[in-house]
N, C-alpha and C positions, 0 to 999 in steps of 0.2 A: 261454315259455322264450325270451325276449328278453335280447339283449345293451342293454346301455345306449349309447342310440340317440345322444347326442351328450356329448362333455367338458364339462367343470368350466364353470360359466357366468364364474366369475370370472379364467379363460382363454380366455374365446371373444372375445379383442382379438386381432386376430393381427398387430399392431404390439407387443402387449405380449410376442411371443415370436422370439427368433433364429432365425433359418431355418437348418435342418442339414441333410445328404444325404440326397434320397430319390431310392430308385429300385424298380422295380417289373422283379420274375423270373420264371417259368415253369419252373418246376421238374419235369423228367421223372421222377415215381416210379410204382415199380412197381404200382400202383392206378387211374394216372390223372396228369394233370397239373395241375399243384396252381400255382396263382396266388396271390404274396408277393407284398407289398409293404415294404419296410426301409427303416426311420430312422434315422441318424444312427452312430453306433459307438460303441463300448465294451463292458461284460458283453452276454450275449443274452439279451434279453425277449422273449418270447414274449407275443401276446396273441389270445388264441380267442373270434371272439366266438358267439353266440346263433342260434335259430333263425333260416332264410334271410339272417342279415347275413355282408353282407361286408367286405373291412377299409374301406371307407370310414364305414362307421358309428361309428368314432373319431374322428371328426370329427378335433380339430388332437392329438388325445392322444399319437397315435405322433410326433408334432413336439416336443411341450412333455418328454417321456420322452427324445426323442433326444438329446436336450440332454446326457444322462450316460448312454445305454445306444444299443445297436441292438437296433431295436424292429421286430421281424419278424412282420407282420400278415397272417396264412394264409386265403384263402378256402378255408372248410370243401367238402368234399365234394359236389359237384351244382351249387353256386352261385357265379357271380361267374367269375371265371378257371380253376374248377376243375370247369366245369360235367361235362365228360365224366367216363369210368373208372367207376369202379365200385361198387354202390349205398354211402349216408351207414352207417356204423356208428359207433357211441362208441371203441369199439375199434379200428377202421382208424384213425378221426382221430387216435387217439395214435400207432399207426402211423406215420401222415404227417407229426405235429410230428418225430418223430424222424429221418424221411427229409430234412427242410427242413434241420436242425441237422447232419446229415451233410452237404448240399451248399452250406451255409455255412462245415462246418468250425468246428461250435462245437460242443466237449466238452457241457457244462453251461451250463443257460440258467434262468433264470426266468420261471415261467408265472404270468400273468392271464388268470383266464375269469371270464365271466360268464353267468348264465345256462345255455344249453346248454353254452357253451363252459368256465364254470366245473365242470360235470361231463368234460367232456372230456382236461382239464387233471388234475382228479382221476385218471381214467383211466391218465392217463400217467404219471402219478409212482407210480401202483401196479405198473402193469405195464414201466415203464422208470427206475427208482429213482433210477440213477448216470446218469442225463442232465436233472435233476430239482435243482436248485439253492433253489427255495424256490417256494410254491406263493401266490395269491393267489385265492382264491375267493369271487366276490360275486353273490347273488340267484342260489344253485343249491342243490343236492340230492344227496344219497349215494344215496336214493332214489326209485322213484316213488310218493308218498303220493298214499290213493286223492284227496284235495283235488289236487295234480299233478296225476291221471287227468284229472279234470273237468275241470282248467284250460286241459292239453293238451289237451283234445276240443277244447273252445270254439276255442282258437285254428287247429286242424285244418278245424272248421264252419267257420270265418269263410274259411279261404283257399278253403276249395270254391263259396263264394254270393257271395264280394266281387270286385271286380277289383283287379289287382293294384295300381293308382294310390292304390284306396282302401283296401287294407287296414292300411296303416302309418298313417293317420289316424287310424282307428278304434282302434287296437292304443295310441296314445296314451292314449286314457281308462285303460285299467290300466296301461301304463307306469309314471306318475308319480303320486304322491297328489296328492291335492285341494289342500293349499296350494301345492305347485310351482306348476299349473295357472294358482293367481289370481296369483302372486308374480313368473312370467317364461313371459307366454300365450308371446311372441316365440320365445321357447327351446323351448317344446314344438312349435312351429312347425317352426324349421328342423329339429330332431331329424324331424319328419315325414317331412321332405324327406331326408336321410340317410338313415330307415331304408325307405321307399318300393322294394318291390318291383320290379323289372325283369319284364317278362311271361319274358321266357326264364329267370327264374328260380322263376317259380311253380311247376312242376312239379318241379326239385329240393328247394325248402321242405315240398311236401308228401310226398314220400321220409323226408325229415330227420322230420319229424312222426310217422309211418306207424309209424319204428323206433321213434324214443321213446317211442311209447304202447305197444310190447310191453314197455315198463318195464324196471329194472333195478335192481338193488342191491350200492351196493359196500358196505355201513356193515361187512359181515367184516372187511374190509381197513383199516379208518380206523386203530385202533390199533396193525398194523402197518407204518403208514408213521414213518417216521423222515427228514421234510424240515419246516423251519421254515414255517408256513401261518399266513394272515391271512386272517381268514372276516371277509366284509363282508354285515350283513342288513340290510335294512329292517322298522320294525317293520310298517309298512302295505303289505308286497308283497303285490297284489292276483293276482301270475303265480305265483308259491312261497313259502307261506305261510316266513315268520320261521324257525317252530319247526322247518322241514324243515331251513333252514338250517344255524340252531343246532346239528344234531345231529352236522356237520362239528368242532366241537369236542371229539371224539373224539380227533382226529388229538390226540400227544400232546404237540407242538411247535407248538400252535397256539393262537392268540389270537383270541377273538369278538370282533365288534365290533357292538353292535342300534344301531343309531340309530331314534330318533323319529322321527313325524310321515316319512318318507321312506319311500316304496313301490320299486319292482323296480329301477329305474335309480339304484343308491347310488351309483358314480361320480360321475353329472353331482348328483346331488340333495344329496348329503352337503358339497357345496361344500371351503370350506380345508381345513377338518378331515380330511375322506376322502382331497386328494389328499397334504397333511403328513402324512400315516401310511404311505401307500401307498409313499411317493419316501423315507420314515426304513425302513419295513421293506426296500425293495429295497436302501439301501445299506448295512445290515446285513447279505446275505449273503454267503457265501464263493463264488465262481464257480470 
């Protein structure tokens, strides 16, 4: 249940992108204190990322994004800025996007998750509707399919036997299919480096894990949501099978998208195509 561990390769120039406002907040909610980071202005983007990441794992995305939104990147629950308060749930997190958007003072915002944080983001536009402007879901699940279970375990084993230096290394090999791999080793590289554990955060990753393996299912609720969604899959995710994916096209406002030959990180792996879709559906919606 990884977020995609670094941006677009054919933005990773960061001469090729204008530098916009960022600043980093601490937000007192009643849960805990919650650590944002915010790019730039305009609509609110919300973006959630994946097991143990925190917003640095977007590499320059909330930069290249800021450019025409603010882009409010929340360290989840246990990790990163938000390491205290009180244990990771699917449901708090939605919770906590909506406390961030209150202490912003932003109505309606647009969420991207991925990964864990693509379920999360589901979460919230179920249980928070009218704060909930259009959803972008890639490499997650309405459920936990028993392939999920296994996949989760694995990644639960590997934080309990690995150290924390090395578990984002490893966690590479299923990240990305086999062609990424040969086509940009350098990029799977830095993404290592981006997504690379903090020792003081090993022990809220394995909280985040703990919950998610008691499973969930939201697929009741898919059809009645009524917010515009863009479901992004990989056909070769080796973290959440495609098909779990896919079944987010329930949502009755919403668009699949399977790409080939790309495994769990569609973001950075989908290149132009994924990030011209993503920046034509966000400025499609109504805020």
């Amino acid at each position: 249940m990884l977020t995609p561990p670094a941006p677009n390769p054919l933005t990773n120039n960061p001469g090729t992108i204008p530098r916009v406002t960022m600043k980093r907040l601490t937000i007192s909610g009643p849960h805990g204190p919650i650590g944002v980071t915010v790019n730039g202005a305009g609509p609110g983007l919300v973006l959630l990322a994946g097991l143990g990441s925190t917003s640095r794992v977007w590499g320059q995305l909330p930069e290249l994004l800021g450019r025409s939104f603010m882009v409010i990147c929340p360290d989840n629950r246990r990790v990163g800025r938000s390491r205290g308060g009180e244990p990771f749930t699917i449901a708090g997190a939605g919770r906590e996007v909506t406390t961030v958007l209150d202490a912003l003072e932003i109505g309606r915002a647009g969420l991207l998750g991925a990964s864990m944080g693509g379920t999360i983001a589901l979460g919230t536009a179920i249980a928070h509707p009218g704060r909930v402007s259009g959803l972008m879901l890639a490499s997650c699940a309405a459920h936990l399919s028993r392939h999920g279970r296994r996949s989760l375990g694995l990644l639960a084993r590997l934080l309990e036997v690995l150290p924390p230096e090395d578990f984002g290394r490893e966690l590479m090999t299923l990240a990305f299919a086999p062609p990424f791999h040969e086509r940009f080793p350098g990029f799977v590289s830095e993404a290592t480096r981006l997504y690379g554990l903090e020792e003081e955060d090993v022990h809220g990753t394995r909280v985040q894990a703990q919950h998610l393996l008691q499973g969930w299912d939201l697929r009741p609720e898919l059809r009645r949501l009524d917010v515009p969604s863009l479901v992004l899959a990989g056909e070769r995710d080796a973290i959440v099978a495609h098909e779990d994916t896919a079944e987010l096209a329930a949502i009755p406002d919403a668009e699949l998208v399977v790409l080939a030959d790309v495994g769990h990180s569609v973001l950075a792996e989908g290149g132009e195509r994924v990030l011209s879709r993503v920046t034509s559906f966000l400025g499609g919606l109504q805020h």
